[in-house]
C-alpha positions as CSV (number, residue, x, y, z in Angstrom):
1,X,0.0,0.0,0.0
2,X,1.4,3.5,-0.6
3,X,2.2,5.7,2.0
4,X,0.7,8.8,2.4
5,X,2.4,12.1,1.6
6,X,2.7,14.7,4.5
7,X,2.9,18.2,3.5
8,X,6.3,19.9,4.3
9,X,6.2,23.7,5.5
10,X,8.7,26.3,6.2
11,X,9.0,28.2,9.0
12,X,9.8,31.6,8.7
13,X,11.4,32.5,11.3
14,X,13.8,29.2,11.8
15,X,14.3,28.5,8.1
16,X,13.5,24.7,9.4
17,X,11.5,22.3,7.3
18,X,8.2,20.4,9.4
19,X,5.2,18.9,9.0
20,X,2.1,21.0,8.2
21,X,0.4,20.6,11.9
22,X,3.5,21.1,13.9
23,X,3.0,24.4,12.5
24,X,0.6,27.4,13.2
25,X,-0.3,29.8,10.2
26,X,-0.4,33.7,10.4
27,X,-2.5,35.4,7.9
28,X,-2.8,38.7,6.0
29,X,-6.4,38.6,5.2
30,X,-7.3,40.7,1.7
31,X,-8.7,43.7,4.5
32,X,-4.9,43.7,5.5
33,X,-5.7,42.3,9.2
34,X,-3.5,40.2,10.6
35,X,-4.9,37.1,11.9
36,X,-3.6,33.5,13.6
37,X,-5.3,30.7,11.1
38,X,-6.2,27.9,13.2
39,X,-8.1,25.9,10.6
40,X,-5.2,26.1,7.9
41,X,-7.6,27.4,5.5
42,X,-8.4,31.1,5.5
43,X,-8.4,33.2,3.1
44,X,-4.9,35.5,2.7
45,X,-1.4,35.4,2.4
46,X,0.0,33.0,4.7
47,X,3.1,32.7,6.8
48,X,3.8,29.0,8.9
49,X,5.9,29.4,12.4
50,X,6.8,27.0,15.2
51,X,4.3,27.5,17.9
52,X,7.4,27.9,20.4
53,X,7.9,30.6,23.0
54,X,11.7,31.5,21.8
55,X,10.6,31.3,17.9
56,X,7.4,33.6,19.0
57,X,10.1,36.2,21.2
58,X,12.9,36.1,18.2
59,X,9.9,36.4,15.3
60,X,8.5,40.0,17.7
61,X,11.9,41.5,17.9
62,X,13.3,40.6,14.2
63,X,9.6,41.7,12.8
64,X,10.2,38.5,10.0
65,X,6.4,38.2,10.4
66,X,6.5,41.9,8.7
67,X,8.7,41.9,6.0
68,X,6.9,38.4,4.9
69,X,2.9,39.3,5.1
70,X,4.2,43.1,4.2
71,X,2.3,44.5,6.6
72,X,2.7,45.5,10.7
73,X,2.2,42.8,12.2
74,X,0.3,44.1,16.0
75,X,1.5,42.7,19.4
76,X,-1.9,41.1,19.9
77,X,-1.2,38.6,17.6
78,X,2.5,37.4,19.1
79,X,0.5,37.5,22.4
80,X,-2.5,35.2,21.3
81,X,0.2,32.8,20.0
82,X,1.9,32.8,23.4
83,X,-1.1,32.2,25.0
84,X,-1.8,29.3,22.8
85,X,1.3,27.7,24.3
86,X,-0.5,27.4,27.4
């Protein structure tokens, strides 16, 4: 039987390869909001990052989440995805 592929993503902040749902998604939505995709499906330009506290700290201070989804990123969004670590 053939095994099943198992989509590969970047991270953008670690330049590390992992599977799809080790990941969490932050979008640009097409209103320029920045949102954390929890589905994997919104609609938007997309950026995958290792839901980890010292990826999460490094991505705030380098702003990578800026220069990638071209917009400023707000602080409400690195906060939700630290509290999703609890």
């Amino acid at each position: 039987m053939k095994q099943k592929k198992i989509p590969m993503r970047t991270c953008v902040v670690t330049k590390e390869k992992y599977p799809k749902r080790e990941l969490v998604r932050i979008v640009r939505t097409p209103e320029n909001e920045v949102k954390v995709d929890t589905t994997g499906r919104m609609n938007g330009h997309g950026a995958y990052m290792k839901l980890d506290r010292d990826v999460i700290i490094k991505a705030q201070s380098t702003k990578v989440l800026d220069r990638t989804l071209k917009v400023i990123v707000p602080n409400e969004v690195y906060e939700e995805l630290l509290e999703m670590l609890k």
